[in-house]
OpenMM code with the backbone's topology and positions (N, CA, C; nanometers):
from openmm import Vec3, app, unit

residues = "UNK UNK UNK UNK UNK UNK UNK UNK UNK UNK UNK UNK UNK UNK UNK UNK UNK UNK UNK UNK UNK UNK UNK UNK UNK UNK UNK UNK UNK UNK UNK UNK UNK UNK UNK UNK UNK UNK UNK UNK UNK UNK UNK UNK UNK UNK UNK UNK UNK UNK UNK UNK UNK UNK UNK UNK UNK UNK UNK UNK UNK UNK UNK UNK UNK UNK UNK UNK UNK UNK UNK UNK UNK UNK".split()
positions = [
    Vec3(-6.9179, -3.4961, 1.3486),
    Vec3(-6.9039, -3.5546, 1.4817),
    Vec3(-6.9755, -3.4649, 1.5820),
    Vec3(-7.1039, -3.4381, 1.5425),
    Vec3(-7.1824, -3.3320, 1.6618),
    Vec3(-7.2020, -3.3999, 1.7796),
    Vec3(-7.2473, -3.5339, 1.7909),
    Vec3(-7.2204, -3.6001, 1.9207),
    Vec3(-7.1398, -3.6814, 1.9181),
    Vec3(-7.0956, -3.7088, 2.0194),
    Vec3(-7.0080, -3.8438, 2.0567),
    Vec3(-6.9657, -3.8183, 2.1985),
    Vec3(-6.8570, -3.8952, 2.2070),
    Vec3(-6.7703, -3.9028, 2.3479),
    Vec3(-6.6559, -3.7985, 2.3386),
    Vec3(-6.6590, -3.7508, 2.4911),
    Vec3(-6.5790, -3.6376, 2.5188),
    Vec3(-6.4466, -3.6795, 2.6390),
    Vec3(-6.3293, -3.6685, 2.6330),
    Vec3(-6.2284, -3.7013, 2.7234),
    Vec3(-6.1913, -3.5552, 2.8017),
    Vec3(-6.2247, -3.5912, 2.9250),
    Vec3(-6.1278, -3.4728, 3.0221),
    Vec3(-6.0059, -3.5292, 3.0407),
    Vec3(-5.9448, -3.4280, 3.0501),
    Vec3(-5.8079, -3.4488, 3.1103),
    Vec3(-5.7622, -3.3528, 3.2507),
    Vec3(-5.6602, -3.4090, 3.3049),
    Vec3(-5.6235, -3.3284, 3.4272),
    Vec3(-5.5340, -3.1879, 3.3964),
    Vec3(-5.4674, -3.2405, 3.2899),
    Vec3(-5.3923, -3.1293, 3.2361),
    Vec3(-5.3333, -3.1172, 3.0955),
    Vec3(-5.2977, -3.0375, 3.0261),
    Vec3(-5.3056, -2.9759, 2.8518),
    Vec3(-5.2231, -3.0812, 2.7805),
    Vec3(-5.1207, -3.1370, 2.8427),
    Vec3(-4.9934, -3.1841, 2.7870),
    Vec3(-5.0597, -3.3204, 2.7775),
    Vec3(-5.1887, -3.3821, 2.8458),
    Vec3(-5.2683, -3.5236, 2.8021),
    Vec3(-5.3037, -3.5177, 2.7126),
    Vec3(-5.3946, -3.3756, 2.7065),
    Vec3(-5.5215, -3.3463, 2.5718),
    Vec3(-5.4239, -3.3325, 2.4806),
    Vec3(-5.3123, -3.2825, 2.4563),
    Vec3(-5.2617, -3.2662, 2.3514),
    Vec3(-5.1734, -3.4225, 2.3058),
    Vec3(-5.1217, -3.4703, 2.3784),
    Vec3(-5.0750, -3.6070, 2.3590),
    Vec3(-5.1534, -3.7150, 2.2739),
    Vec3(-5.2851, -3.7220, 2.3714),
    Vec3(-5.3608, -3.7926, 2.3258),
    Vec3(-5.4304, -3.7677, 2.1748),
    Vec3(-5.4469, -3.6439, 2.1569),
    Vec3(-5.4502, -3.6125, 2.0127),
    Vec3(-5.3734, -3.6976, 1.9154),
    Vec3(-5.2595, -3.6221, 1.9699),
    Vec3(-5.1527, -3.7012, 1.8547),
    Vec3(-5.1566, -3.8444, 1.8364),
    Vec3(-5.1057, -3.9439, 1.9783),
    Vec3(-5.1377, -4.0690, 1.9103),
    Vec3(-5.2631, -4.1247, 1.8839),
    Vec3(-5.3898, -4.0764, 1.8977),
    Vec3(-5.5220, -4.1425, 1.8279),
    Vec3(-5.5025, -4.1154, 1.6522),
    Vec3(-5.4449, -3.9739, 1.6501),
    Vec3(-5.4634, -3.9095, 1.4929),
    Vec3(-5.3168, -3.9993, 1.4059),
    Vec3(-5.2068, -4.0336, 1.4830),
    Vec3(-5.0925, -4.1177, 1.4382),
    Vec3(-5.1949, -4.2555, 1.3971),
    Vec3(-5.2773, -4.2933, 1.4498),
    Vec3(-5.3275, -4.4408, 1.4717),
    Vec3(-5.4452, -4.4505, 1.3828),
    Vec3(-5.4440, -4.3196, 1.3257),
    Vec3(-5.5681, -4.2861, 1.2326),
    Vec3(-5.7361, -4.2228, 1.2482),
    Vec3(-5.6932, -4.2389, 1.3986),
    Vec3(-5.8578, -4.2294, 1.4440),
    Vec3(-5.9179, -4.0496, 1.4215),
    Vec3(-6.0321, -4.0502, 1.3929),
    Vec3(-6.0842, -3.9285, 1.3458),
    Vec3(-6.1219, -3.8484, 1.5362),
    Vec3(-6.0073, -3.7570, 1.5739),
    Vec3(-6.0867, -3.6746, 1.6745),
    Vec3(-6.0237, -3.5306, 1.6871),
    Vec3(-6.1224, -3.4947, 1.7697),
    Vec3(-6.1119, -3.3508, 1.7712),
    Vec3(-6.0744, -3.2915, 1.8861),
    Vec3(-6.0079, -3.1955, 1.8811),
    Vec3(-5.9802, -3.0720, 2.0044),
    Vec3(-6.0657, -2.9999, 2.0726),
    Vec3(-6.1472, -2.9627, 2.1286),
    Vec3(-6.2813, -2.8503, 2.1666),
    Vec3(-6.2045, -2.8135, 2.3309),
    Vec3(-6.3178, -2.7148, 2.3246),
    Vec3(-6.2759, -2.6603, 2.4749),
    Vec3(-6.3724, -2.7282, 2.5668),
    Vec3(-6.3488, -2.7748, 2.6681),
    Vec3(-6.4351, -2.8588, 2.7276),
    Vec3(-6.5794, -2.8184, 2.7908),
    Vec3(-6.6727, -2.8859, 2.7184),
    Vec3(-6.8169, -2.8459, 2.7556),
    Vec3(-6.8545, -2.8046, 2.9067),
    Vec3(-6.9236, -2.7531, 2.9113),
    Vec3(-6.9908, -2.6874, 3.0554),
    Vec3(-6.9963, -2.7536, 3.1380),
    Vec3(-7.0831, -2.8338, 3.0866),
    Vec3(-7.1765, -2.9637, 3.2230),
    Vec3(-7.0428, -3.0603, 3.2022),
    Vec3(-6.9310, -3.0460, 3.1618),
    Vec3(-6.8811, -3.1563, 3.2495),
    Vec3(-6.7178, -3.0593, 3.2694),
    Vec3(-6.6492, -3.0679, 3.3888),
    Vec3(-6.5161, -2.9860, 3.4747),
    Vec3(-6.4115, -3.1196, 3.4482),
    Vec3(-6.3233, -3.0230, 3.4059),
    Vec3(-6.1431, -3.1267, 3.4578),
    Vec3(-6.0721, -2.9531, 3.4958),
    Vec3(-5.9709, -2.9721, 3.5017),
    Vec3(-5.8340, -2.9056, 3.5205),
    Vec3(-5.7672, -2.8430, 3.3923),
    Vec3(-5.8128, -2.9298, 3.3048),
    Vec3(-5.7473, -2.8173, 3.1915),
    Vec3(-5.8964, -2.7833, 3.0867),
    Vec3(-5.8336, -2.6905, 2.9873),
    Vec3(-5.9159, -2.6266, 2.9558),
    Vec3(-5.9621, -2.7289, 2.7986),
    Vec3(-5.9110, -2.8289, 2.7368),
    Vec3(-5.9450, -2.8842, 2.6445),
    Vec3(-6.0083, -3.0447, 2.6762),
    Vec3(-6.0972, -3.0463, 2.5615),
    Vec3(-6.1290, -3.2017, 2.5653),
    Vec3(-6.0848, -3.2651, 2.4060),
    Vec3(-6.1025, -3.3742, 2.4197),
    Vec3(-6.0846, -3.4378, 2.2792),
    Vec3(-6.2195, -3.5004, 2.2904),
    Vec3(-6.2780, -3.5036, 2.1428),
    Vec3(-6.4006, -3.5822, 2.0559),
    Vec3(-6.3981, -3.6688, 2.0226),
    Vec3(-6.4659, -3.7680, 1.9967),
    Vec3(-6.4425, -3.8841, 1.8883),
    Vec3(-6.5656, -3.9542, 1.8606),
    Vec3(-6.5609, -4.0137, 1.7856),
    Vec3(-6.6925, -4.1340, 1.8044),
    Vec3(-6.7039, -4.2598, 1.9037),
    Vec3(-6.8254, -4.2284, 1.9494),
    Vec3(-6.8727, -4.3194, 2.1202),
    Vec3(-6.8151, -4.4865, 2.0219),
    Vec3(-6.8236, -4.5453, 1.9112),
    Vec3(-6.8019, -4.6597, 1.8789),
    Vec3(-6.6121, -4.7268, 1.8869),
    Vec3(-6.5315, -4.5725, 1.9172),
    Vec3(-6.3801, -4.5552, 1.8987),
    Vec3(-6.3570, -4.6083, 2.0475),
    Vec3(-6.4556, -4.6373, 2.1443),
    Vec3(-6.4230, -4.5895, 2.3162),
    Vec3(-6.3467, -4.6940, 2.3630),
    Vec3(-6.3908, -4.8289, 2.3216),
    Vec3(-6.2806, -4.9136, 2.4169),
    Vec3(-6.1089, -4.9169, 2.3321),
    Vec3(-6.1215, -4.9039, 2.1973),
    Vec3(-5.9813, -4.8634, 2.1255),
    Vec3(-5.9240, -4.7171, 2.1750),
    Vec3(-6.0264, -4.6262, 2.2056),
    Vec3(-5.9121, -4.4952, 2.2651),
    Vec3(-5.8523, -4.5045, 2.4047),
    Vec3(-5.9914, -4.6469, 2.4783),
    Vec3(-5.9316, -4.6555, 2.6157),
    Vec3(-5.7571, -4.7227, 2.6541),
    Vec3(-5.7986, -4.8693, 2.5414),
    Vec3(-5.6673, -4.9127, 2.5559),
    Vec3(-5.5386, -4.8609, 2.4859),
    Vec3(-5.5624, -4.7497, 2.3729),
    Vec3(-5.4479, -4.6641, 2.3054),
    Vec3(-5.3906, -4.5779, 2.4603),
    Vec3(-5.4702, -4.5364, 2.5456),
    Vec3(-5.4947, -4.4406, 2.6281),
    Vec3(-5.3665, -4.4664, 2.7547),
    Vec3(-5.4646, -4.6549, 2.7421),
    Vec3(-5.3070, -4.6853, 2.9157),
    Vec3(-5.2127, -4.7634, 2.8292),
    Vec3(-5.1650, -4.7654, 2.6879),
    Vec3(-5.0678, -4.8353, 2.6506),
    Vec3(-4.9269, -4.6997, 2.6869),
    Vec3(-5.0524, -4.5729, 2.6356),
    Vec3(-4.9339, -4.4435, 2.5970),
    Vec3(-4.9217, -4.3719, 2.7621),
    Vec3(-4.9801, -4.4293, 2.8407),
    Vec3(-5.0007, -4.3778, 2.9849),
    Vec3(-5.0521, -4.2562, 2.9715),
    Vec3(-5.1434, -4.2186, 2.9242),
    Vec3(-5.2144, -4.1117, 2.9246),
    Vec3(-5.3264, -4.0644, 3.0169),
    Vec3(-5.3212, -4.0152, 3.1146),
    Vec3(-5.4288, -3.9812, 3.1973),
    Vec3(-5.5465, -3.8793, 3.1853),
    Vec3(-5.6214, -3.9630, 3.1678),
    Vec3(-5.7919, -3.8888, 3.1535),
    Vec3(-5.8908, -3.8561, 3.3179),
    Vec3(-5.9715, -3.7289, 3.3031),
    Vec3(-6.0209, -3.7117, 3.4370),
    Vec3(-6.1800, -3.7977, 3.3639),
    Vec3(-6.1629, -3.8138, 3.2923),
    Vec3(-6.3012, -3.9079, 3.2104),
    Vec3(-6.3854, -3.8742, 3.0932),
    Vec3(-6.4543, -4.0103, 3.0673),
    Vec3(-6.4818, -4.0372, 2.9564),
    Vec3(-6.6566, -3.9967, 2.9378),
    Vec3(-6.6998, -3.9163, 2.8789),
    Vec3(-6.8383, -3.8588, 2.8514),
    Vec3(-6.9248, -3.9043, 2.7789),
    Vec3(-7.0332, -3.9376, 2.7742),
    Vec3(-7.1300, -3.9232, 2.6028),
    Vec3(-7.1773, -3.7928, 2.5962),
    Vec3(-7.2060, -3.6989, 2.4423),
    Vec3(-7.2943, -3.6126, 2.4760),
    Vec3(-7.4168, -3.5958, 2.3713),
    Vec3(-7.5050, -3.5688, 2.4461),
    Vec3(-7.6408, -3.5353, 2.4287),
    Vec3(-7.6239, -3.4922, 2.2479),
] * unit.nanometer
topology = app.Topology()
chain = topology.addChain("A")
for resn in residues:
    res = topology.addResidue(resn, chain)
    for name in ("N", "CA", "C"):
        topology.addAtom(name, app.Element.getBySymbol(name[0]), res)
């Protein structure tokens, strides 16, 4: 998963949430520390594949999970 889509969050207790129910739901993503060129409030992002995006969006406001946003990367 060297590229894909990257989620900010405002704060740790999202990034870590959101982990859990994508990985409960099966979906393949990852933890990283959040890339340079893009700022939130906390210090993690989650990974995934750009094809997962409208299923992580709506997993996202079912679990009320708040994202500072959604990335592609290079």
């Amino acid at each position: 998963m060297e590229n894909g889509c990257v989620v900010t969050f405002n704060a740790t207790h999202y990034a870590l949430k959101a982990e859990k129910v994508l990985k409960k739901a099966r979906h393949k993503v990852k933890l990283i520390p959040v890339p340079r060129q893009f700022s939130s409030n906390c210090g993690l992002a989650l990974q995934f594949d750009c094809a997962l995006k409208d299923e992580v969006v709506r997993v996202f406001e079912e679990q009320h999970i708040k994202v500072h946003g959604i990335h592609e990367l290079d």
